[in-house]
SEDO-319424 format. One record per residue: z, x negated, y negated of N, C-alpha, C in turn; chain. Coordinates in Angstrom, 3 decimals, padded with zeros to 6 digits. Example, Ala and Ser with C-alpha at 12.3 -4.5 7.8 and 13.67 -1.06 7.14 Angstrom:
// SEDO-319424
       n.zz       n.xx       n.yy      ca.zz      ca.xx      ca.yy       c.zz       c.xx       c.yy   chaine
    007.800   -013.190    005.690    007.800   -012.300    004.500    007.800   -013.200    003.300        A
    007.080   -012.850    002.250    007.140   -013.670    001.060    007.870   -012.900   -000.030        A
This chain:
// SEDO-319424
       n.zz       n.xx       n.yy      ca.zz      ca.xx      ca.yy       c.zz       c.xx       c.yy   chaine
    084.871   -023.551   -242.054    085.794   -023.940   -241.001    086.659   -025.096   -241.514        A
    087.744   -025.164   -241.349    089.152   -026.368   -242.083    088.985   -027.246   -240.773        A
    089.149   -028.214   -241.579    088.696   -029.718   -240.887    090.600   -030.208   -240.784        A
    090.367   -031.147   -239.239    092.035   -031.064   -238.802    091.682   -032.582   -239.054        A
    092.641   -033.202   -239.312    092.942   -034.801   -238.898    093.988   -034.989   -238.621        A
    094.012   -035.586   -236.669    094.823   -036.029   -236.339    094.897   -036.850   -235.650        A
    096.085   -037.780   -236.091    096.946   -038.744   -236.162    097.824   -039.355   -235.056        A
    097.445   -039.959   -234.324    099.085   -040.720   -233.236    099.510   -041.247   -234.283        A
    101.212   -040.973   -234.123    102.186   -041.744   -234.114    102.596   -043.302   -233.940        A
    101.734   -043.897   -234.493    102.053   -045.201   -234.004    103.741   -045.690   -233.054        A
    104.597   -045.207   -233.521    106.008   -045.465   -232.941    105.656   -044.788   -231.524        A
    105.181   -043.942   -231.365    104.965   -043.525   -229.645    104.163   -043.537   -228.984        A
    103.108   -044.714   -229.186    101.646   -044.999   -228.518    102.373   -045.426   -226.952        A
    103.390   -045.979   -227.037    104.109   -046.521   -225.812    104.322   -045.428   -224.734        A
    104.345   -044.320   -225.485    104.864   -043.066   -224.288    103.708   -042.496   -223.312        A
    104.323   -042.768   -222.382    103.215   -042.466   -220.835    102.523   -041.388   -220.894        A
    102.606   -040.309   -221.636    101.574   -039.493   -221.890    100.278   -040.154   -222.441        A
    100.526   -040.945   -223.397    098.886   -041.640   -223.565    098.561   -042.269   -222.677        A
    098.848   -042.137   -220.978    097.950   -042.793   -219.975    097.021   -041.585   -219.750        A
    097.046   -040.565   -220.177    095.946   -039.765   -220.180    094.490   -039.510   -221.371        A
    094.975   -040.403   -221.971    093.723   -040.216   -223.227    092.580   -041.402   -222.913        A
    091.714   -041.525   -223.141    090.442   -042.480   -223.529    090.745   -042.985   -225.187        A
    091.558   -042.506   -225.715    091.137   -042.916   -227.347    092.765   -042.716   -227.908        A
    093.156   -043.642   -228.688    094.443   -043.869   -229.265    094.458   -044.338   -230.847        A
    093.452   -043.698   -231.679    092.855   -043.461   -232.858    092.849   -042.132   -233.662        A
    093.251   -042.370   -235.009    092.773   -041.165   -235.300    090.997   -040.640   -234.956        A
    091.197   -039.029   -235.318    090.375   -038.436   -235.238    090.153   -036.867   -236.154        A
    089.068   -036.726   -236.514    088.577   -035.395   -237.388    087.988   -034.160   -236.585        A
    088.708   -033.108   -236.678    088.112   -031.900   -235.883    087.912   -030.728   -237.025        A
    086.347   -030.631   -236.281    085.996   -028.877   -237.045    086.191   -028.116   -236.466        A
    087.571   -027.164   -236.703    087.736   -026.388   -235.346    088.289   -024.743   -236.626        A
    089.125   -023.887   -235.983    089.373   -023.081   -236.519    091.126   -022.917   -236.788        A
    091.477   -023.642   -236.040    092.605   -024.019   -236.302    093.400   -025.411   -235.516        A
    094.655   -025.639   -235.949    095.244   -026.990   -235.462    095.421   -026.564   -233.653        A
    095.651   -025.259   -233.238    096.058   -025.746   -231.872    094.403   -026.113   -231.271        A
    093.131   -025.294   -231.702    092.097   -025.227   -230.821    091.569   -026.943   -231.444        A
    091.791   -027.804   -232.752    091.852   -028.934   -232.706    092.384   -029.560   -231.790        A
    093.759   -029.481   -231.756    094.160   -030.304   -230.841    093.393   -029.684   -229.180        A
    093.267   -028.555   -228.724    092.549   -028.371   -227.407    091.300   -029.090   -227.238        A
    090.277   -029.645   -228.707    089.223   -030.080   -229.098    089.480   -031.444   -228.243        A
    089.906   -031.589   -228.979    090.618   -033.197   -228.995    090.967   -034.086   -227.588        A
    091.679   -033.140   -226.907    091.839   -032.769   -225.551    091.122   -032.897   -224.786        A
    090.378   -032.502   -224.701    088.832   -032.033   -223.762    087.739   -033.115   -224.006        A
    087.764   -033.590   -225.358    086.998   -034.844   -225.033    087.666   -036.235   -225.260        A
    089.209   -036.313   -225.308    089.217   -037.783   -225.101    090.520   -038.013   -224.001        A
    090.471   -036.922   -222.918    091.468   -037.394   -221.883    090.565   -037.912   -221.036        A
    091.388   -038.745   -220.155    090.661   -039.820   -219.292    090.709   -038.972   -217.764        A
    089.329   -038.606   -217.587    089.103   -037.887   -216.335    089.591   -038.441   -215.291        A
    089.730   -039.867   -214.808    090.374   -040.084   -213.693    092.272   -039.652   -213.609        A
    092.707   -039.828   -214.782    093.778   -039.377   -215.149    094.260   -038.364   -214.453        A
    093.409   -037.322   -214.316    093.484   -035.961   -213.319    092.574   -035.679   -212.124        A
    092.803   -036.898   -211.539    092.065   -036.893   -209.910    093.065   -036.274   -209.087        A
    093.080   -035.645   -208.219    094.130   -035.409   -207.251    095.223   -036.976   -206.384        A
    096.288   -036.597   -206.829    096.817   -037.796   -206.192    097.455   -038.796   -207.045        A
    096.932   -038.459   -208.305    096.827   -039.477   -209.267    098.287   -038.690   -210.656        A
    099.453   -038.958   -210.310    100.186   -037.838   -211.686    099.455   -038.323   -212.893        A
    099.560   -037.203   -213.459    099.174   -036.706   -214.570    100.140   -036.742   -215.863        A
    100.384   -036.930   -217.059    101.363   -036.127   -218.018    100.295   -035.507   -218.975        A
    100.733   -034.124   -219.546    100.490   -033.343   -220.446    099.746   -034.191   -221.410        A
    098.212   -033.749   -222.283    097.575   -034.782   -223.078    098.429   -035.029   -224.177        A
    098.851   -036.437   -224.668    099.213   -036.453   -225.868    098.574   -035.706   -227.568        A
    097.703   -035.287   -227.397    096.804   -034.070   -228.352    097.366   -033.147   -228.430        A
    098.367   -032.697   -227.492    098.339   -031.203   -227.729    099.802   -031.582   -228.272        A
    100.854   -032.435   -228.335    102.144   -032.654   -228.307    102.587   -033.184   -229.764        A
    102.884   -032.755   -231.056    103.025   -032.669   -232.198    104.509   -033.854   -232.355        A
    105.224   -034.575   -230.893    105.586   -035.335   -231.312    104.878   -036.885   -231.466        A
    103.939   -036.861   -230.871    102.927   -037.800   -230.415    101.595   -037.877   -231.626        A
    101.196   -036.715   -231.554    100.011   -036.984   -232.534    100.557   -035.710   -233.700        A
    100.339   -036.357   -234.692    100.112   -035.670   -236.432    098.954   -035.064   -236.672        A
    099.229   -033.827   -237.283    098.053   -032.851   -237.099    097.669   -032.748   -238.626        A
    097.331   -032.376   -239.319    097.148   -031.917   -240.707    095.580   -031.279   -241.129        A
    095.924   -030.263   -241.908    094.403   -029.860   -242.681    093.947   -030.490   -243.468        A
    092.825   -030.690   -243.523    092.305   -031.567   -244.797    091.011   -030.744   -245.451        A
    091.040   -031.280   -246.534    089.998   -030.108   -247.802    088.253   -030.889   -247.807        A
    088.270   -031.751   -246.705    087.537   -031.970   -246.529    086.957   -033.378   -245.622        A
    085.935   -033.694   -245.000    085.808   -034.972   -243.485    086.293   -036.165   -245.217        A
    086.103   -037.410   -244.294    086.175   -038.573   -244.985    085.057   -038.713   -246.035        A
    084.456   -039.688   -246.674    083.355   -040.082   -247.728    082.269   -040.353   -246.397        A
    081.179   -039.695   -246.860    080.075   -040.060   -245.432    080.282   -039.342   -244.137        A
    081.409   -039.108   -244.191    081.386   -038.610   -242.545    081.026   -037.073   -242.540        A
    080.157   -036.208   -241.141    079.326   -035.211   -241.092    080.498   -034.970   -239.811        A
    081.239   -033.191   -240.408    081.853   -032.696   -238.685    081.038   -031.815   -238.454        A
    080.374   -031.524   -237.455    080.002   -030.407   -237.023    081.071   -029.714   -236.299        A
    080.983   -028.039   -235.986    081.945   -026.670   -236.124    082.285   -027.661   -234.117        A
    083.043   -027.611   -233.514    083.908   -027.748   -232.733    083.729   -029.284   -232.114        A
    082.914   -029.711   -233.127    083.042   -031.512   -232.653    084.498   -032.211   -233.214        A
    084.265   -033.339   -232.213    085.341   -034.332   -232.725    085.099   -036.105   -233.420        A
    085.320   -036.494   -234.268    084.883   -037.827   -234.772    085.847   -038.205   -234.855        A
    085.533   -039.540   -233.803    086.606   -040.681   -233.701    086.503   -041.446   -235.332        A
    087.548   -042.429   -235.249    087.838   -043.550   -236.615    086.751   -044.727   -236.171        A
């Protein structure tokens, strides 16, 4: 399985879509590809109150390729263990 690392944008941490994340760090996904990474990604670091009723919402910055940098990598960091649809924060 190809290991994703991705990346915010530092220049657009400011954009109101990251009022929906828990985490504004890179991160390493074992997934099968970059979109189900980024869906990975998604699912465990948006901020559940974020999507209470009542409460707007914007689209997760994970899934939005101007916001976060996606890339394959040939392999996790030195030391670091991904398991197949986990995500590891920095």
């Amino acid at each position: 399985m190809p290991i994703f690392h991705l990346k915010p944008i530092v220049a657009m941490l400011e954009d109101p879509a990251w009022g929906a994340s828990t985490h504004r760090k890179e991160v390493w996904v074992n997934a099968a590809s970059e979109a189900e990474a980024r869906g990975l990604a998604t699912g465990r670091l948006e901020d559940g109150e974020a999507n209470l009723p009542g409460v707007s919402s914007s689209p997760s910055p994970w899934m939005s390729s101007a916001l976060v940098q996606a890339r394959e990598v040939e392999a996790a960091p030195s030391g670091m263990s991904i398991p197949l649809n986990v995500v590891v924060a920095a």
